[in-house]
C-alpha positions in Angstrom: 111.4 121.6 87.1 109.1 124.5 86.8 110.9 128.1 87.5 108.1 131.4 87.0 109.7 134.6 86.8 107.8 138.3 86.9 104.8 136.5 85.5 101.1 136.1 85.9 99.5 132.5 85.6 95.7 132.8 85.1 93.0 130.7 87.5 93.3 126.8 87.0 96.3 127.2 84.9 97.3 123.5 83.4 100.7 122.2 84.0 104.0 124.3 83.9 107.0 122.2 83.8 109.2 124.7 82.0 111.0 128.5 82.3 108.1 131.3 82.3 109.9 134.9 82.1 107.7 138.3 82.1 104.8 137.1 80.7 101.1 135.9 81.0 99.6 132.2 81.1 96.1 131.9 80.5 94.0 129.1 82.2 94.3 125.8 80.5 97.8 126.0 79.5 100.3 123.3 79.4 104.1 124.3 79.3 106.1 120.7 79.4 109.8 120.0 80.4 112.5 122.5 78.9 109.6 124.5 77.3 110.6 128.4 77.6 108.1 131.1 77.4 109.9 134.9 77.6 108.1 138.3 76.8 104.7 136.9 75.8 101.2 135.8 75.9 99.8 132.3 76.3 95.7 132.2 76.2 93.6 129.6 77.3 94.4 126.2 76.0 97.5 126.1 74.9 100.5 123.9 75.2 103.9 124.4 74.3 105.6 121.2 74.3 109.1 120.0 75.5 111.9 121.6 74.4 109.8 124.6 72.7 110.9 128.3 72.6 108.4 130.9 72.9 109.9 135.0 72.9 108.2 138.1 72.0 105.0 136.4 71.0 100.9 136.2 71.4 99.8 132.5 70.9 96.0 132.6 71.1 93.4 129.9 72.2 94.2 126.4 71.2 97.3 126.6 70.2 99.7 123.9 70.3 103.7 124.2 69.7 104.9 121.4 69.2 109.1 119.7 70.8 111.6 121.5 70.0 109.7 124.5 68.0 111.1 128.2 68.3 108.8 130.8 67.7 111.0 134.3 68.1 109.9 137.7 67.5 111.3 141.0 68.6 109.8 144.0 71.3 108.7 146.1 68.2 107.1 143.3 66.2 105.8 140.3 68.3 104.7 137.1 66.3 101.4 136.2 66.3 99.9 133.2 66.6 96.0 132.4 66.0 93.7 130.7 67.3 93.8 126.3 66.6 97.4 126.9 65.0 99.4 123.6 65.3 103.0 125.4 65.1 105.5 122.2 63.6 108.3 124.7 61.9 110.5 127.5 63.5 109.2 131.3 63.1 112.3 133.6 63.5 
């Protein structure tokens, strides 16, 4: 059930089984079902898990998001995520 929109998925990606809209994925990454990344960065490693909303962010290496998470910033301040995070609680 994967859909990638205006996006660019980096060599030996992982699994995509969500929505990707205008952003990157890094290598490694694992999107699960009804996970949806808009307007940001994935790097290597991650996984955002089922159910999971990602817009307006940077999650850096090793991060995992876990079912059901949102993690919303804006155009003019993105949220940031670093590196190792284990994200269990909504950022607005």
């Amino acid at each position: 059930n994967s859909k990638v929109e205006n996006s660019q998925l980096g060599f030996l990606v992982g699994i995509i089984n969500g929505k990707v809209k205008n952003s990157l994925i890094s290598r490694g990454v694992k999107i699960q079902d009804d996970a949806l990344i808009e307007e940001s960065l994935v790097f290597t490693n991650s996984e955002v898990k089922s159910g999971a909303q990602v817009k307006f962010a940077i999650i850096d290496k090793g991060v995992v998001v876990e079912n059901n998470v949102k993690i919303i910033g804006s155009s003019e301040k993105p949220v940031v995520i670093p590196k190792g995070t284990v994200v269990t609680a909504d950022i607005l």
